[in-house]
C-alpha positions as CSV (number, residue, x, y, z in Angstrom):
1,X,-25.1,-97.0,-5.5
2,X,-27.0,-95.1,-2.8
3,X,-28.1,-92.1,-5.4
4,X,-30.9,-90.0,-3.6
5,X,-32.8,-87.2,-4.8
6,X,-34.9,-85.3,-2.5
7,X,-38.0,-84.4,-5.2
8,X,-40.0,-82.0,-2.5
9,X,-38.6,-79.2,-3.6
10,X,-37.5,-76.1,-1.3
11,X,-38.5,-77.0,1.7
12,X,-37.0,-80.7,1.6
13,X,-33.9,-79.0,3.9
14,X,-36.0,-78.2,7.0
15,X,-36.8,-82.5,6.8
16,X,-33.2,-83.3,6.5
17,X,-32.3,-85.4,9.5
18,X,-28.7,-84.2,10.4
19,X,-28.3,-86.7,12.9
20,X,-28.3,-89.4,10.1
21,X,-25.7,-87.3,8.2
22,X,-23.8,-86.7,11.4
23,X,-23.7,-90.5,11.8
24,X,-21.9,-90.9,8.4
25,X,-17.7,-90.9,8.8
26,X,-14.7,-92.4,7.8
27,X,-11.6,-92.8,9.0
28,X,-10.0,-91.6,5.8
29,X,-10.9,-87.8,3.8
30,X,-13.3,-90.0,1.4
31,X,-16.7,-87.6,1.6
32,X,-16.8,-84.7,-0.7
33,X,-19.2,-82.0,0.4
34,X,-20.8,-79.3,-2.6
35,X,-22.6,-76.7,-2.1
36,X,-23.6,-75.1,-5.1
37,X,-25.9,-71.8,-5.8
38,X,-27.1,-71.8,-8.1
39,X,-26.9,-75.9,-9.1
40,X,-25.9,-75.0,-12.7
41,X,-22.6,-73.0,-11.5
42,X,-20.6,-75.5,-12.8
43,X,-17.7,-73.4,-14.3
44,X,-16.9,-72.6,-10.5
45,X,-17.3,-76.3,-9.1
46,X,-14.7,-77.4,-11.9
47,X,-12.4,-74.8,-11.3
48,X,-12.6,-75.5,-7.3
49,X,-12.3,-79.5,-8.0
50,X,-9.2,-78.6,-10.0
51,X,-7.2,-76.4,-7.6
52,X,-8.5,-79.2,-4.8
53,X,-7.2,-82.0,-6.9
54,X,-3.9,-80.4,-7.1
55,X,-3.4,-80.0,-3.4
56,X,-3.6,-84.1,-3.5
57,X,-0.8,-86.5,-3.5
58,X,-0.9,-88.0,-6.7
59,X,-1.5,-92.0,-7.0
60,X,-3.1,-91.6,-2.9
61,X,-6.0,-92.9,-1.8
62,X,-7.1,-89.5,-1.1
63,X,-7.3,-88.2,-5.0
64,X,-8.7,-91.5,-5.7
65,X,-11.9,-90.7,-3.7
66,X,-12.0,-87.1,-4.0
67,X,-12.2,-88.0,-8.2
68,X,-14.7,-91.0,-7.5
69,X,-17.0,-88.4,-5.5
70,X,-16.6,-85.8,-7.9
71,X,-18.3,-88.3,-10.3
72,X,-20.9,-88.9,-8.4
73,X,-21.6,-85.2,-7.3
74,X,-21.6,-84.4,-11.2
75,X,-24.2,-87.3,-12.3
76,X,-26.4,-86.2,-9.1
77,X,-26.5,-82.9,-10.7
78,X,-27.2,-83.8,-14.1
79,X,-29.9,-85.5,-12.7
80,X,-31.6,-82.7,-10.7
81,X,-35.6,-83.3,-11.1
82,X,-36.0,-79.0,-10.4
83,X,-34.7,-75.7,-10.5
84,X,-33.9,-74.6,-6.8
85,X,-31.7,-71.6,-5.5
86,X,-29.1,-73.6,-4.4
87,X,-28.1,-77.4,-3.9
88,X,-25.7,-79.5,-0.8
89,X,-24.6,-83.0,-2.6
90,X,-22.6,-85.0,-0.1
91,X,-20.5,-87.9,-1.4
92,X,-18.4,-91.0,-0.8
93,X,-17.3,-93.3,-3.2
94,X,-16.1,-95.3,-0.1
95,X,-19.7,-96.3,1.4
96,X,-21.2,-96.0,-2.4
97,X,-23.1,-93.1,-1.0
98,X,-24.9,-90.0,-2.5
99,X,-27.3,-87.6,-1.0
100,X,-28.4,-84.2,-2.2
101,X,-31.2,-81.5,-1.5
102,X,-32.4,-78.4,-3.0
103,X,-32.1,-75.3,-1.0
104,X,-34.4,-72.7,-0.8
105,X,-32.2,-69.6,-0.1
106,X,-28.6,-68.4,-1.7
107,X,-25.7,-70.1,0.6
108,X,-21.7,-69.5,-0.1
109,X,-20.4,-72.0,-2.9
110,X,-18.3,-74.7,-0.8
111,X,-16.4,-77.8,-2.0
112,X,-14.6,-79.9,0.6
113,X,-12.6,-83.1,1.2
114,X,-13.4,-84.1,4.7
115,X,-13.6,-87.7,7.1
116,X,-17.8,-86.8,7.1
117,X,-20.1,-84.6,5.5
118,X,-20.1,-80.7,5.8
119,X,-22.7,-80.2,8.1
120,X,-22.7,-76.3,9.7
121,X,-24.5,-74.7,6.6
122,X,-27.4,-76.8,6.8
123,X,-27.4,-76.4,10.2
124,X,-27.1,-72.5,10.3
125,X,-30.2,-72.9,7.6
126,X,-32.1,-74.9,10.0
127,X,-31.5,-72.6,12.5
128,X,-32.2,-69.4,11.0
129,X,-35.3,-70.5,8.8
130,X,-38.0,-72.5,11.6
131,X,-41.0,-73.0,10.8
132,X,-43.2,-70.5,11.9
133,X,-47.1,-69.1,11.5
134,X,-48.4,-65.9,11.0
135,X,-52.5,-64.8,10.7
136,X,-53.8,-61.6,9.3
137,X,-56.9,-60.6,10.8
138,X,-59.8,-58.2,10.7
139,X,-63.2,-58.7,11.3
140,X,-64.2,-60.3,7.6
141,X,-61.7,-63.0,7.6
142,X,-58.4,-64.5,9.0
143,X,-55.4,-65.4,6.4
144,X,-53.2,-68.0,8.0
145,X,-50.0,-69.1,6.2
146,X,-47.6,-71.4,6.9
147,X,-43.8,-70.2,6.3
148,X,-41.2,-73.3,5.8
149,X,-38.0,-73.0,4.6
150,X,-38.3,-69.0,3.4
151,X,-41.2,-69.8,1.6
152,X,-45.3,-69.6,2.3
153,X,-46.4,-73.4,1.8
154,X,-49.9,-73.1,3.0
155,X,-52.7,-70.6,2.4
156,X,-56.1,-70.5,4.2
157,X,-58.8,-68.2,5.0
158,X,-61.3,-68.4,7.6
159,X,-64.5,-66.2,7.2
160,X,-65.1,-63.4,9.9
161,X,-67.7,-60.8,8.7
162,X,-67.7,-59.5,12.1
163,X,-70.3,-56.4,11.2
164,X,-69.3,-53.0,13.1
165,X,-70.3,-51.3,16.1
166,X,-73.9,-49.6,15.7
167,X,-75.0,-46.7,18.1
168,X,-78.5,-47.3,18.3
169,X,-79.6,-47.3,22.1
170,X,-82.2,-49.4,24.1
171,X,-82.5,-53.6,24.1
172,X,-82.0,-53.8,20.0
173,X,-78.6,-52.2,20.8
174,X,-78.0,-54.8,23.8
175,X,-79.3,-57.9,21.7
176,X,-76.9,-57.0,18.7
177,X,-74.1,-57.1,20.9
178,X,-74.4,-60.0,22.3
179,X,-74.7,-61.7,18.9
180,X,-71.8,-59.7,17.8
181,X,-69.7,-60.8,20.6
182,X,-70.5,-63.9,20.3
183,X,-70.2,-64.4,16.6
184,X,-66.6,-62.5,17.3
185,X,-65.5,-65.4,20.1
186,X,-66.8,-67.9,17.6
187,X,-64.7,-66.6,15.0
188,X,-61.7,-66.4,17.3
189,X,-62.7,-70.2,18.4
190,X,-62.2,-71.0,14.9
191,X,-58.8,-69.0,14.2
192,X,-57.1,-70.2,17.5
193,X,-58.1,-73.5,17.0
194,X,-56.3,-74.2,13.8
195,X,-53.3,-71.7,14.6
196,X,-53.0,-75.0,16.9
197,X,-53.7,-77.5,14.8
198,X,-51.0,-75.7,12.5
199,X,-48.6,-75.2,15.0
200,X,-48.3,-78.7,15.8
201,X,-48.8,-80.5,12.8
202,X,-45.4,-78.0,11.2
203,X,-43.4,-78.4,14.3
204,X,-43.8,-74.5,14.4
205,X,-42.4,-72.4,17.3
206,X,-43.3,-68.9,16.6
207,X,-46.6,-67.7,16.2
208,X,-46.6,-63.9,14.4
209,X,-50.2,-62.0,14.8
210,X,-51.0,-59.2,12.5
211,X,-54.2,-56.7,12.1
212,X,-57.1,-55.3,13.9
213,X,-56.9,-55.1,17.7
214,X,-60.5,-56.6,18.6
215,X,-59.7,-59.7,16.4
216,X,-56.1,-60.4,17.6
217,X,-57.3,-60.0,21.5
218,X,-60.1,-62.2,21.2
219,X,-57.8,-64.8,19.1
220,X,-54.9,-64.4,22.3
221,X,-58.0,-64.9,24.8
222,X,-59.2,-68.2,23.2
223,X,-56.0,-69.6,22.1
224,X,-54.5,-72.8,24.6
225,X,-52.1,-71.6,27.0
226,X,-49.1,-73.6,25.4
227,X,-50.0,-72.1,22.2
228,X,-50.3,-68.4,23.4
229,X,-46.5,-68.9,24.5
230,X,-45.5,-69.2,21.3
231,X,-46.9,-66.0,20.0
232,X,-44.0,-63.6,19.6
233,X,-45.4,-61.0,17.7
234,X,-49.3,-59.3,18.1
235,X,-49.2,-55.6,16.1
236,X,-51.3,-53.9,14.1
237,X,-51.5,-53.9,10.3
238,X,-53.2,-52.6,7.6
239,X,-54.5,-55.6,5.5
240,X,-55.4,-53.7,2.8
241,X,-51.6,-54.1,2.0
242,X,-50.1,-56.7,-0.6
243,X,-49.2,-60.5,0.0
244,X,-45.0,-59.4,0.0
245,X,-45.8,-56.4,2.9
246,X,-47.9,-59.1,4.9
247,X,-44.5,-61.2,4.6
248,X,-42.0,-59.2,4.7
249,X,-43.3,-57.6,7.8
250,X,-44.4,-61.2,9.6
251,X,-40.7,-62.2,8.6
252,X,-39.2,-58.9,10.1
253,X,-41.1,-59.6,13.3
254,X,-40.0,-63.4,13.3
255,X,-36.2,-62.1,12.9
256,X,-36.5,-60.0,16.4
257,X,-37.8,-62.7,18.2
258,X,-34.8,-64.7,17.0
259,X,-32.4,-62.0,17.8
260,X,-34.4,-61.8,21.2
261,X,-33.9,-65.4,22.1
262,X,-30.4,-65.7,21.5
263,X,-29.9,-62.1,23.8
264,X,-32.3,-64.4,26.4
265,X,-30.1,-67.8,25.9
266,X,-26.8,-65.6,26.2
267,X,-28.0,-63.9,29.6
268,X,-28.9,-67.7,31.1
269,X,-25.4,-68.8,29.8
270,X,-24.0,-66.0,31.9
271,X,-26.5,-66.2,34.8
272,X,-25.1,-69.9,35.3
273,X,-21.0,-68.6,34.6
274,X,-21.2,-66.3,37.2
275,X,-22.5,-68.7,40.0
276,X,-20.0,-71.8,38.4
277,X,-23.3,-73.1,37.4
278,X,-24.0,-75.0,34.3
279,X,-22.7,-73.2,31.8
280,X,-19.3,-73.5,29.5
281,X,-17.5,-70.6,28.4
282,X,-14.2,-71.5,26.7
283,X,-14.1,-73.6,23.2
284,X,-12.0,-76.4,25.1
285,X,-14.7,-76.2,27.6
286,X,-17.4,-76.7,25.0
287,X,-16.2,-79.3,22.7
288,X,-15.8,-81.5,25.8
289,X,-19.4,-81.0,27.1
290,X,-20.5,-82.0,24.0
291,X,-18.3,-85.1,23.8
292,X,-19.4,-86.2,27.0
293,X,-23.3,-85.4,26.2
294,X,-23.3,-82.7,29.1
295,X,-24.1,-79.7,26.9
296,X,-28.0,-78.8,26.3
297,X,-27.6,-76.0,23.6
298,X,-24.6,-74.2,22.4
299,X,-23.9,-70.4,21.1
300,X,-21.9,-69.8,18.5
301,X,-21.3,-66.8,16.4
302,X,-22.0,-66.9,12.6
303,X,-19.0,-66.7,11.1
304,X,-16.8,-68.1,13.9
305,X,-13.9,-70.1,12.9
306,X,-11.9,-72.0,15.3
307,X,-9.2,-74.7,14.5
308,X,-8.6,-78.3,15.6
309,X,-6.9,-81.5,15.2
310,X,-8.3,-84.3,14.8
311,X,-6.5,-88.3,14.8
312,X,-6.5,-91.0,11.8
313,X,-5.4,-93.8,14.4
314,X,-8.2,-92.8,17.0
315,X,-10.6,-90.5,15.4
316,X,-10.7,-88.2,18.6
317,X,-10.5,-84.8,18.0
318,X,-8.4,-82.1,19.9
319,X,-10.2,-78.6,20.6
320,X,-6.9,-76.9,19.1
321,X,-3.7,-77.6,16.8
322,X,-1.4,-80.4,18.1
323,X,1.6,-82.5,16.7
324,X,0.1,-85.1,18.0
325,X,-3.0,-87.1,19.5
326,X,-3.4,-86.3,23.1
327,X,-5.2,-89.2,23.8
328,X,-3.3,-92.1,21.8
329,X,-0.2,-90.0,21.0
330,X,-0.4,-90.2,17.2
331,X,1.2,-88.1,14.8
332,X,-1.0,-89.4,12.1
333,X,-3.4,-85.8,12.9
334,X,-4.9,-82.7,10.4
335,X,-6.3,-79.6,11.1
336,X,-10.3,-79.9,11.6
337,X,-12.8,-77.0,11.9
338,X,-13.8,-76.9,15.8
339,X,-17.2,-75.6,14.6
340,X,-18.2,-78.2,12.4
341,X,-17.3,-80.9,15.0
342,X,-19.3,-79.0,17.5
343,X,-22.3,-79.4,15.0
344,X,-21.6,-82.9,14.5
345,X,-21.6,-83.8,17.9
346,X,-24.3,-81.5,18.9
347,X,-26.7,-83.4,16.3
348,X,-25.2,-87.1,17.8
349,X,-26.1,-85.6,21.5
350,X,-29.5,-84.3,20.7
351,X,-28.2,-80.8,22.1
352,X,-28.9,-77.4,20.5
353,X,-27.0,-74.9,18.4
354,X,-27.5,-71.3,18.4
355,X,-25.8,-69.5,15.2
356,X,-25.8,-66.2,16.5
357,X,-24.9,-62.4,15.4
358,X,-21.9,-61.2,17.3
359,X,-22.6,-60.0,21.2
360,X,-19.9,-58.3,22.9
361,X,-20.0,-60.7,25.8
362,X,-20.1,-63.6,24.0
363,X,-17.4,-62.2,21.7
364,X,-14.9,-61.8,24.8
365,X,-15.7,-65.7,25.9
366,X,-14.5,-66.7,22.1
367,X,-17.7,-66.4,20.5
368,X,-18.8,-69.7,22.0
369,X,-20.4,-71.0,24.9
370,X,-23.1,-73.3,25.9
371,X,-25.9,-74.1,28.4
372,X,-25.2,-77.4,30.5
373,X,-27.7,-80.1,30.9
374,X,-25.7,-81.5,34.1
């Protein structure tokens, strides 16, 4: 049995490859999904499994592997190396599989019998929690820290001590200066250079600045250009304040250069709709971009639930409810989420997804769209 525990802890979720659980399915409902906060809730997974159970034909293949997984999802549990906010166990007694991971923030309890693993709260999780830096500055010294998976997982300090101003006049005034300024641009060196290194080596996007406004300019003037794009916040802040005000305002700033970006990737989805660009603005429209690897990133609200159908005989899926398989004619079809296969298919295609609060415009299209590649 394929039994795998992910022992990193926390921030083991923002690893996960979703393409290789995209890549998992069966033509049958053999994979039970869990997601469980906190992991010892196990009144409420029993109860669920119960009232799941029931809905199953008895003696059916069906029960049979929704039991079998069950079993496995249980013993993975039992087996948990660390306590964690929440857990996602995917199982399938069919392929002898078991996979888990500790989460790092609450999510909604969800058990489901599906043809492949439950993918669209991990990836909402991906989505919403990136990597990112964020440096406190003054002129003493520069506290970088690393935020993965809604947690700091780094800590460093570079030394400044970056002595103030003086008003004396004449050449000892001039020559002071210039060692002060350059001791400043060497400090900045310093900072921008691992802000980089960081940067890259975490796969981070988003770059938050805090503090005094001669440090964070010089920092900006000596950072790369590539690395200066990703800086989406620069403000001011009083560093005399705790560790938990440091974050919570770095996080706050992160947050409205999320909610700016998915404002930005809405108005280019619209840009290209109105010149019958590349864009997609109907769910029908969407799904089959993303089938035939055409679509680059896709918007979708939050909480956005769409239906569809999708075939035993051919394994296609139809962007809405049918009686039967437009594409071999089957009857042999079920209702499917729309949104998970979008997810599944975006992860297979390498394309984007954007969970998103509600706009109005993107609310009017169906609360889904997407950005074209071709």
């Amino acid at each position: 049995m394929s039994l795998h525990h992910d022992s990193r802890g926390d921030d083991a979720f923002q690893d996960l490859d979703l393409r290789e659980l995209a890549e998992l399915e069966s033509t049958e409902r053999a994979f039970v999904s869990c997601y469980l906060c906190p992991p010892d809730r196990t009144g409420w997974l029993d109860a669920r499994a119960q009232r799941l159970s029931g809905l199953l034909e008895d003696g059916s293949e069906e029960l049979e592997h929704f039991e079998a997984g069950m079993e496995m999802i249980r013993r993975w549990l039992e087996d948990l190396p660390q306590r964690s906010e929440a857990v996602c166990v995917f199982a399938c007694y069919a392929l002898d599989f078991v996979q888990g991971t500790a989460l790092p923030v609450a999510v909604p309890q969800r058990l489901r019998l599906g043809t492949a693993p439950f993918l669209r709260p991990l990836a909402e999780l991906q989505d919403e929690h990136e990597n990112f830096v964020f440096a406190a500055v003054d002129n003493d010294s520069a506290r970088i820290r690393l935020v993965s998976s809604a947690l700091i997982r780094a800590r460093e300090r570079i030394r400044g001590d970056i002595k103030n101003h003086v008003k004396k006049g004449g050449w000892s005034q001039k020559r002071y200066q210039r060692r002060r300024t350059n001791a400043l641009q060497e400090y900045a060196g310093e900072v921008a250079e691992r802000l980089g290194e960081i940067s890259e080596e975490a796969d981070c996007g988003r770059i938050v600045l805090l503090g005094s406004e001669e440090v964070r300019t010089a920092i900006l003037q000596a950072l790369h250009e590539t690395v200066r794009e990703k800086v989406v916040a620069d403000e001011p802040f009083d560093l005399e304040r705790s560790e938990d005000e440091l974050l919570a305002e770095a996080y706050q700033l992160y947050f409205e250069a999320e909610r700016e970006d998915e404002r930005t990737l809405w108005d280019q989805i619209k840009e290209e709709a109105f010149s019958e660009g590349l864009a997609a603005t109907d769910a029908e429209d969407v799904w089959f971009a993303l089938a035939n690897g055409r679509a680059d990133v896709v918007a979708v609200e939050r909480d956005l639930e769409l239906p569809a159908s999708r075939c035993r005989a051919c394994e296609n899926v139809t962007p809405y409810e049918v009686d039967r398989c437009r594409f071999c004619g089957s009857e042999d079809v079920f209702t499917a989420s729309l949104v998970e296969a979008c997810v599944r298919q975006a992860e297979l295609t390498s394309a984007g997804i954007d969970f998103m609060d509600p706009l109005p415009g993107l609310t009017k299209v169906g609360g889904i769209a997407a950005l074209l590649r071709y």
